[in-house]
N, C-alpha and C positions, 0 to 999 in steps of 0.2 A: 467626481462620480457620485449620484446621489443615488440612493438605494428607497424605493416606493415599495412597499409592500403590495403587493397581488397578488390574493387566492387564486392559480389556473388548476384547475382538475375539468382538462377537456377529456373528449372521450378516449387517447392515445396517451392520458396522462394519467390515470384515476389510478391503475397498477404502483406507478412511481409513486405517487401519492402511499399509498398503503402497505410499499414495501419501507419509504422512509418512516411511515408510522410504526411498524413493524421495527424496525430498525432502533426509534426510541426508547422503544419498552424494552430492549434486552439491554439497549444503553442503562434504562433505571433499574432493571434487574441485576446487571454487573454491579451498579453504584450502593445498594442495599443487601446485595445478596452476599459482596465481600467489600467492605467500604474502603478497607487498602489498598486494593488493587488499581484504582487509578493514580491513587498518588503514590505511589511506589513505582510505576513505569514512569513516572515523569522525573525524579529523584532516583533511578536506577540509571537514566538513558543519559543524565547530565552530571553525573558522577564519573570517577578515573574506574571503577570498576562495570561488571557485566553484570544485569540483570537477576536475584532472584527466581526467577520463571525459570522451572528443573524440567515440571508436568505439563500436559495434556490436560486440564480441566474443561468445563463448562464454561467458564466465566470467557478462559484463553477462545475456547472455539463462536462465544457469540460476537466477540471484538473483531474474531479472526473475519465471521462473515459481515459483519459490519463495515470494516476495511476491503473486502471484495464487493461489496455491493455500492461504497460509495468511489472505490475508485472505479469501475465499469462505467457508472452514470457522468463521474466525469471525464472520461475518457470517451464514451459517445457521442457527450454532448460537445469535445472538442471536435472532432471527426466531421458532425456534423454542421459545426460552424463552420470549418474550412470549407464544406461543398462535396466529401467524402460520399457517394453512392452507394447502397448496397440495394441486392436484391431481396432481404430477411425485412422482416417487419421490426418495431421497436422490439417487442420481446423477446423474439431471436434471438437480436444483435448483442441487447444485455445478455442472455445465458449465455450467449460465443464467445463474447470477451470475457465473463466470469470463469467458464469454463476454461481459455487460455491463459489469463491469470493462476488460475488454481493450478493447473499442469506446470506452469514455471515455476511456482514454489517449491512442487512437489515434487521437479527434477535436480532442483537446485540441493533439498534437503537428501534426495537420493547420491547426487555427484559429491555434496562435501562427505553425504557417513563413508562414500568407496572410497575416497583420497585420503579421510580417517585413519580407516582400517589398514590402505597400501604403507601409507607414512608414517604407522604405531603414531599415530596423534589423535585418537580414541576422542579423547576428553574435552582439548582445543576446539576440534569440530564438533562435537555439542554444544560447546559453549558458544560456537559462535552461530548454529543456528539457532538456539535460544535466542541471540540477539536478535537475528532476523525476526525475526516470528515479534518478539516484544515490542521488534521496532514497529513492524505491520500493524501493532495495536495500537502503539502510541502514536501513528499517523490516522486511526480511524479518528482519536478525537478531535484534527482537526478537517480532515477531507469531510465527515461527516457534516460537520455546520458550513464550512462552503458550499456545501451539496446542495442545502435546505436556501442558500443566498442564491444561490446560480439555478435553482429552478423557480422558485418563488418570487424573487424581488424583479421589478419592473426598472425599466430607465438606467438599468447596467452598463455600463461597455465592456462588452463580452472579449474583446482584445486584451483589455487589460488586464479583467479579471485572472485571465488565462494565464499572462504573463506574469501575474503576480504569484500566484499558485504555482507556478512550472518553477518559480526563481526560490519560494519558498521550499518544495519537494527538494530542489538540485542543491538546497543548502545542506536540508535536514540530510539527506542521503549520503552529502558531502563530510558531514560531522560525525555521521555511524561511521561509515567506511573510515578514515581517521583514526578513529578510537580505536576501532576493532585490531586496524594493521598496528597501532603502538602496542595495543594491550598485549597482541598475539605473538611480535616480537618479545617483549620482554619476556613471555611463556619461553622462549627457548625456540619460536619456528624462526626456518629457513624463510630468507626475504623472498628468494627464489620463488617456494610454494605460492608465498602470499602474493606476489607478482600475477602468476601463472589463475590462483584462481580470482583476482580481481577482471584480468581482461578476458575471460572466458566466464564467468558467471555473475558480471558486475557490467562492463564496459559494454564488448561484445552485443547483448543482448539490448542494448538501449541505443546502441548506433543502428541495427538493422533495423527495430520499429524506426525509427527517424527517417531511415530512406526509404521505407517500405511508404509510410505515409507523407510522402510528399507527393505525391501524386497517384497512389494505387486504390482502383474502386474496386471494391469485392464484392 
């Protein structure tokens, strides 16, 4: 696979273009503005422990859209290689999928604080959507620079690319979930719980996109 560099900024691309620009500058404003913060998510996420990230800051919410905005583009840009249809123009499609990305987090963060609060495990379920969220950051720095390879570079095979990308996500994904279910047991949770919320806000959710997009044009 040899990768040609090519400027495309057509008239259906110029946006992309200036939201990945957009996209840099808050990456060099996180790098400057707290110069820990990246390498502490990379040294927090491959350690036996959980994350530092307690808050809500600036830094967490420009990674956070960072990580929405490059997995959306490639998530479209898969869709659209398969031959996927839609009636929505490019910019639609990105805010439809940004916008149902966003909504699954934010159900997911609302479903672990209820099962928290039912199962007195308050604390557990903070901690482990901090993971979540840390993890979301620590995958923008890498979907971010494929993002910039998979729109820019010429003479790609987009299959593989794909494939290579999906096998690295299902690794990293594979290695959070791992950790979280040892670290959580050892906390003192029910395997039970942890069972129950893997295939209901882990599993569940990535079997229906799979058969949803094998063949469904929206």
């Amino acid at each position: 696979m040899s990768i040609v560099p090519t400027l495309r900024v057509s008239s259906h691309e110029v946006w992309v273009t200036l939201l990945l620009a957009f996209c840099l500058l808050l990456f060099a404003w996180v790098r400057i503005s707290n110069p820990k913060k990246l390498p502490s998510l990379v040294t927090g996420f491959f350690t036996g422990g959980t994350t530092e990230e307690k808050t809500i800051t600036l830094d967490s919410i420009a990674l956070f859209f960072i990580f929405i905005c490059s997995t959306s583009l490639l998530g479209l840009r898969a869709f659209h290689f398969h031959g996927l249809q839609s009636r929505f123009n490019h910019i639609e499609e990105f805010l439809l999928f940004s916008l149902a990305l966003l909504v699954y987090y934010l159900l997911k963060t609302i479903a672990l604080l209820i099962c928290g609060a039912v199962f007195q495990v308050q604390v557990e379920a903070r901690d482990y959507i901090n993971e979540i969220y840390a993890t979301s950051h620590l995958a923008a720095l890498g979907l971010f620079p494929a993002l910039i390879v998979a729109s820019y570079a010429g003479n790609i095979n987009e299959a593989l690319f794909e494939k290579i990308i999906l096998a690295l996500v299902a690794l990293f994904m594979a290695y959070r979930t791992i950790k979280m279910f040892i670290l959580m047991m050892n906390r003192g949770l029910s395997v039970m719980y942890l069972f129950l919320y893997l295939c209901a806000l882990e599993i569940i959710p990535l079997v229906l996109l799979y058969e949803c997009s094998k063949g469904f044009n929206f």
